[in-house]
C-alpha positions as CSV (number, residue, x, y, z in Angstrom):
1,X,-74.7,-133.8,46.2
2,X,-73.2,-133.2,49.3
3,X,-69.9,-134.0,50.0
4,X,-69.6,-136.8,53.1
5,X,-66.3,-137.9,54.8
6,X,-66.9,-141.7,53.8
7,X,-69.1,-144.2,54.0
8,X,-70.9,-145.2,56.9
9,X,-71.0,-148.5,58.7
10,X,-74.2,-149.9,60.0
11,X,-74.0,-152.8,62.8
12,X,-76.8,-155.0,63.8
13,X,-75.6,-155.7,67.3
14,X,-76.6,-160.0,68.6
15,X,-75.6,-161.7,71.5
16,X,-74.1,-164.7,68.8
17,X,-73.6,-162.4,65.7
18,X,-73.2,-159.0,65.0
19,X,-74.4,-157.8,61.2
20,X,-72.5,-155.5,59.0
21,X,-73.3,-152.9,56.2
22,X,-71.7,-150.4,54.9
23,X,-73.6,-147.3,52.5
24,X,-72.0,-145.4,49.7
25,X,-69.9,-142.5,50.3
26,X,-72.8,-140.3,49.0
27,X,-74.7,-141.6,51.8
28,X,-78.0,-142.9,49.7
29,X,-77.2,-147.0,49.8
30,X,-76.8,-149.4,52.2
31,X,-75.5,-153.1,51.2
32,X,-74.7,-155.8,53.6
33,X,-71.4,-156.3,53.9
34,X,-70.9,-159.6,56.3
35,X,-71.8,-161.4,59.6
36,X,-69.1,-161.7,62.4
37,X,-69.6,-164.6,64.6
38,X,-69.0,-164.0,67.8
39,X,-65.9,-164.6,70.1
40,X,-65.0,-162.2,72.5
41,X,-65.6,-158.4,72.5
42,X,-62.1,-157.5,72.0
43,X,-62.2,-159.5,69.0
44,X,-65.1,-158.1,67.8
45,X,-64.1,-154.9,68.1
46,X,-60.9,-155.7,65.9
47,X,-62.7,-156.9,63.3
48,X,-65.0,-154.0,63.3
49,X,-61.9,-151.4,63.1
50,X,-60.5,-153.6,60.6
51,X,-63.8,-153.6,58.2
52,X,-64.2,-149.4,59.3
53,X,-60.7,-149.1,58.0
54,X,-60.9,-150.9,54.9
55,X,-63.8,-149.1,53.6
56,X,-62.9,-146.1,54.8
57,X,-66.0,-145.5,57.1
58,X,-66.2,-142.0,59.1
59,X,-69.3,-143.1,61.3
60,X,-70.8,-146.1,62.7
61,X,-74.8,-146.6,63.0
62,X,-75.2,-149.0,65.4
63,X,-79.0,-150.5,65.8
64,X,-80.7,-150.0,69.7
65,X,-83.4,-152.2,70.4
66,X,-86.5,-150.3,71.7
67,X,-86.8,-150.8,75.8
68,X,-90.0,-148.3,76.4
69,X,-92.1,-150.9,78.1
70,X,-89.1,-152.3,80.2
71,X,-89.8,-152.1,83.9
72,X,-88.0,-150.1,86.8
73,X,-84.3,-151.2,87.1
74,X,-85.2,-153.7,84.4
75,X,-81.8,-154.6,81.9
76,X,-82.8,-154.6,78.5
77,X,-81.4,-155.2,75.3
78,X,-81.1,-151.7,75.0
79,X,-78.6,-151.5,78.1
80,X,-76.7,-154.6,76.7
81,X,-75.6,-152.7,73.6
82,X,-75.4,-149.4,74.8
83,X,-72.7,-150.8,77.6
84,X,-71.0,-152.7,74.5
85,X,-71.2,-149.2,72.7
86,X,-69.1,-147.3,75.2
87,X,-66.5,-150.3,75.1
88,X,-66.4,-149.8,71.0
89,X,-65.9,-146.3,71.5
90,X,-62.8,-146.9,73.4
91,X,-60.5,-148.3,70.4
92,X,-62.0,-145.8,67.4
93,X,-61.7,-142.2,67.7
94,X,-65.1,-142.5,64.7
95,X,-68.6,-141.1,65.9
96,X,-71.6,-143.2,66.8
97,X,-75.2,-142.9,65.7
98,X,-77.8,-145.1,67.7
99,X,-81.1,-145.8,65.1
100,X,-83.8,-147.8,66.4
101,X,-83.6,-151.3,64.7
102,X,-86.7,-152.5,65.6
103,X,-88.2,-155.3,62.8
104,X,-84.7,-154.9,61.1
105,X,-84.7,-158.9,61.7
106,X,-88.5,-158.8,60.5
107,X,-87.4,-156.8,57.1
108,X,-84.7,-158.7,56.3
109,X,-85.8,-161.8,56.1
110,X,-88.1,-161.2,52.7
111,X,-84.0,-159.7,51.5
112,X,-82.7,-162.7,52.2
113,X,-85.3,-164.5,50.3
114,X,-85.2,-162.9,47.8
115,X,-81.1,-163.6,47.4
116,X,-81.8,-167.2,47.6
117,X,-80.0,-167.6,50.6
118,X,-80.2,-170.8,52.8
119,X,-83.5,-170.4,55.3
120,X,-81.6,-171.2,58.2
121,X,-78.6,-168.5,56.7
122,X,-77.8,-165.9,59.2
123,X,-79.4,-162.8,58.1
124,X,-77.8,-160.3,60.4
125,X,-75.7,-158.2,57.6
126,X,-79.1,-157.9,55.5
127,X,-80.7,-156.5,59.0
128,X,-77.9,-153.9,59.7
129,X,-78.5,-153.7,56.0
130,X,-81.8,-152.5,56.8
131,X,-80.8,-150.5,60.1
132,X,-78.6,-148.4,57.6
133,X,-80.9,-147.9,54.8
134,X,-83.6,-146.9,57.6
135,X,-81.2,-144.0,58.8
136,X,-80.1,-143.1,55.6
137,X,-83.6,-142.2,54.6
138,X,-84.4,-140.6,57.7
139,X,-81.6,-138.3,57.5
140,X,-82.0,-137.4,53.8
141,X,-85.8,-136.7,54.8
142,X,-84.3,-134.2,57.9
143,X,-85.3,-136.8,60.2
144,X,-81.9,-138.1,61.7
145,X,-78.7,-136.6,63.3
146,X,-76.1,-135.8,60.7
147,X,-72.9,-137.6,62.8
148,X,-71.0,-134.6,62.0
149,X,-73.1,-131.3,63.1
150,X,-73.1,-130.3,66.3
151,X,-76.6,-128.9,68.1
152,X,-77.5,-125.6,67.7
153,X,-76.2,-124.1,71.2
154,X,-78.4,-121.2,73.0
C-alpha cells in the first residue's frame, strides 16, 4: 500500500447545497460525510476548512460539471464552480482536483435508497460520495492525476 498524506475530500458543488465525502487515508473508500446548506461563500468556505481540518484531508476533489456543448461566450455550470474554485483556493494552502461529476446526482439516488433515506432527503453528500469513489478508481486504475506529482517536464 502506498503511503498517502491523508484522506481526501470530495465536494459536490450546488447553487443551494454543496455535498461532502471524505475517502480513507489509503485512498480506496469514499463515504459521505454531510450536506452544507448554503449561506454565503465565505461561510461555506469555513465550514469546508473546518471539515478538511478535522479529518485531516491533504486534497480536495471537487466535481465540474461537463460544459462541451455550451455555446460561444455561453456561462455554464462549469464557469460557476470553477470561479467558486479559485475563491476556495484563497483560504487553504490544500491542492485541488477537478473530476467530472456528471450523473453523480443520477448514481446517488439508488445510494440513498438503499439507506432508507427520506425521497425528498438531500442527496448531495452520497453524490460527492460518488464524485470521490469515481476518482478514486480512476487514479488506482492510472487514469487520474495523483494531487501530489508534478508533470513530467521536457
Amino acid at each position: 500500500m502506498i503511503a498517502r498524506p491523508g484522506p481526501l475530500l470530495g465536494i459536490d458543488h450546488g447553487i443551494k447545497r454543496i455535498g461532502l465525502a471524505v475517502s480513507d487515508r489509503s485512498w480506496l473508500v469514499a463515504r459521505e460525510l454531510m450536506v452544507i446548506r448554503r449561506t454565503s461563500r465565505e461561510a461555506d468556505y469555513i465550514k469546508i476548512n473546518a471539515a478538511a481540518a478535522q479529518y485531516h484531508v491533504c486534497a480536495f476533489v471537487i466535481g465540474l460539471p461537463s460544459d462541451e456543448f455550451r455555446a460561444e461566450g455561453e456561462h455554464t455550470q462549469a464557469d460557476t464552480v470553477r470561479l467558486w474554485t479559485t475563491r476556495l483556493q484563497e483560504t487553504t494552502p490544500l491542492p485541488v482536483i477537478f473530476w467530472d461529476e456528471q450523473m453523480s446526482s443520477e448514481e446517488a439516488k439508488p445510494l440513498a435508497r438503499r439507506m432508507r433515506r427520506s425521497p425528498d432527503a438531500p442527496i448531495d453528500d452520497l453524490a460527492a460520495r460518488v464524485i470521490l469513489q469515481s476518482y478514486l478508481d480512476a487514479l488506482r486504475d492510472g487514469l487520474a492525476p495523483d494531487p501530489f506529482e508534478r508533470p513530467e517536464e521536457n
